[in-house]
N, C-alpha and C positions, 0 to 999 in steps of 0.2 A: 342201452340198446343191445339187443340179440342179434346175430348172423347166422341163420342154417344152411351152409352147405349140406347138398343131398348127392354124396356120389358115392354111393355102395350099392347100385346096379349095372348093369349095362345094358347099351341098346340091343335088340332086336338086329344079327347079325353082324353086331361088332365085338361079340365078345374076344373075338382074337387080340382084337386091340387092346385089351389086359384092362388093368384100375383105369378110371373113369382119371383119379388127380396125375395120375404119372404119366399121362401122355405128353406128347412132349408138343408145346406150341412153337417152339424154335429149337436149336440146338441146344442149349442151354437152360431152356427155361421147360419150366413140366408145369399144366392146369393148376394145379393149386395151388405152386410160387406166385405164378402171376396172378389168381384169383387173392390170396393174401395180400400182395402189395397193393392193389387195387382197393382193396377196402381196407385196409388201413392207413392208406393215403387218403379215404372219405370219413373214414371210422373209429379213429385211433385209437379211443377208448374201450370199444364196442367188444362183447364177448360174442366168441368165436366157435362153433360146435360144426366140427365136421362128423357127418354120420358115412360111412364106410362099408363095406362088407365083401363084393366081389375081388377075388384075391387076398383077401386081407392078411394073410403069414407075410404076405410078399410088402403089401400096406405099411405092415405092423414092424418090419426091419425099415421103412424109410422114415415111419417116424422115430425110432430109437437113435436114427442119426441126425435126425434135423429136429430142430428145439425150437417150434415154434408155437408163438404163444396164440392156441389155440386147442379145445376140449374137442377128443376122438372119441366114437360109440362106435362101438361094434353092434352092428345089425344082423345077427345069427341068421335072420329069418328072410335076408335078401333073396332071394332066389324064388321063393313061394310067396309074399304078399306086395304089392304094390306103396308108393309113395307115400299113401297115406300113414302104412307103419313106420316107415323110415321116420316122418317127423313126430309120430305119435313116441319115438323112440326117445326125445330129448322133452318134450310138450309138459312136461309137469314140471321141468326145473327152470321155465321162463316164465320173468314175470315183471318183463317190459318190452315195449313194442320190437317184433321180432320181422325183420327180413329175410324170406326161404329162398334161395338161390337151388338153382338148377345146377351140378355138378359138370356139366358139362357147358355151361356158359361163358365165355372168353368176356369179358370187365377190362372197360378202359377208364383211365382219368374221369372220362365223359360222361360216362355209365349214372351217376348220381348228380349230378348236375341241377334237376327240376324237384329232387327228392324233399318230401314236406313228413317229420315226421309224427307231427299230430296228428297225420289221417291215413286213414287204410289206403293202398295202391293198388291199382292193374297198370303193368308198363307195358306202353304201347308202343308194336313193333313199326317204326318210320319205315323201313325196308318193304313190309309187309312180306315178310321171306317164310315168314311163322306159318303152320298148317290149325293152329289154333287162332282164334279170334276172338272180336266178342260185340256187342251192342251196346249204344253210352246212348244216353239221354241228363242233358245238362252236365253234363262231363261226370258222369255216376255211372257207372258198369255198372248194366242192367242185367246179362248173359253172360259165358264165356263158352266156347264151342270151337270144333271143328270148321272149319272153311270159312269161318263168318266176315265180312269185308276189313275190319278192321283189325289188323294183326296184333298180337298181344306177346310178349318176351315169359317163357314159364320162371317166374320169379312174382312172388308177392310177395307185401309185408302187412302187416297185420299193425295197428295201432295197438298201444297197450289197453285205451277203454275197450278194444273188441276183443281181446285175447281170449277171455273167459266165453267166447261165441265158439272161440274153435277150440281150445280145450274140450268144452261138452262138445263139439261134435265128434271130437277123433276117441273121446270113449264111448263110442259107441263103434261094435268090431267091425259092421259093414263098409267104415269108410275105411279101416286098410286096406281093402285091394283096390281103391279109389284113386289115380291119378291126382295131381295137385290141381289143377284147374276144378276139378270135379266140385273137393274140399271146398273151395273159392267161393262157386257158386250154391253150395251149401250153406255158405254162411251168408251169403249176400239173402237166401232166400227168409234165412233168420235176422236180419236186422242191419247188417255191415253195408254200409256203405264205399264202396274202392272208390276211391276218386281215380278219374283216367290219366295217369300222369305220363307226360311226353319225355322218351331218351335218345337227346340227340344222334345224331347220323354217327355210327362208325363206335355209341356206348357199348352196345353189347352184341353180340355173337355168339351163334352156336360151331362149336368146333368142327372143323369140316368130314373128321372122322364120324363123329358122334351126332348125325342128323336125322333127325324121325323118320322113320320109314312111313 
């Protein structure tokens, strides 16, 4: 199995808030420690690709001191294209069912709990706190969009039969300045079926820094 962290942007006036993984969730602990213990407490085995870019001099001395096992991409092009290049940055060196996590997403124990990994996901926000949403019919994400009643976590995983769905879509260039949900529903329009998988109360969170405008 694959893990894509995506945190080599930043929000829409938080760049002061520096790298997306080094913020810090408590004193001691900074986004990415705790996104790493969190999925390798689910994932053990699981490779690991963080993609990076904003700050990255500053990035590139915290990984030279911390040894964790996990594959770093420099994303040159963070600043000018959108989400869709970030994953198209890692997309040809996976070739098993891959989980994209949102860099700015807090993972608890809880977080993966209902997770099935024979089939494609949209996680579904219980909070409904999310400004993204989406439409299910027989628990199959039909849609995924803005305001839609059903709140969704920005986090999918891709089954390994559909992988080759979103490989062809992300070489094509128009989906890099494409949002991740976008990609989603681009593949759902090709063939993929997300099943709508439920994450218990209190799985996952967006950092309170780092919340969409």
């Amino acid at each position: 199995m694959n893990i894509v962290i995506l945190g080599d942007r930043y929000r829409k006036g938080n760049k002061n808030q520096g790298c997306i993984g080094l913020i810090k969730i408590n004193k001691s602990t900074n986004l990415l420690q705790q996104q790493y213990k969190s999925i390798k407490g689910s994932f053990d085995s699981a490779n690991i690709y963080y993609v990076y870019g904003f700050e990255h001099k500053k990035f590139g001395l915290y990984i030279e001191n911390n040894k964790y096992d996990i594959c770093y991409v420099y994303n040159q092009h963070y600043e000018k294209l959108n989400e869709g290049f970030s994953i198209a940055n890692v997309i040809n060196t996976l070739d098993k069912g891959t989980l994209i996590i949102d860099g700015s997403n807090v993972l608890s124990s809880k977080a993966f709990t209902n997770f099935d990994s024979e089939v494609s996901q949209v996680f579904i926000d219980k909070t409904n706190k999310s400004n993204i949403g989406c439409t299910i019919n027989h628990n199959v994400v039909e849609n995924i969009f803005y305001d839609l009643k059903i709140g969704v976590h920005n986090m999918f995983y891709i089954a390994q039969k559909d992988l080759p769905i979103l490989k062809n879509e992300l070489e094509n260039p128009k989906t890099h300045n494409m949002f991740l949900f976008e990609i989603m529903n681009s593949c759902i329009n090709n063939g993929v079926n997300f099943k709508a998988t439920k994450i218990p109360a209190n799985g996952i969170s967006q950092h309170k820094l780092l919340i969409r405008k």
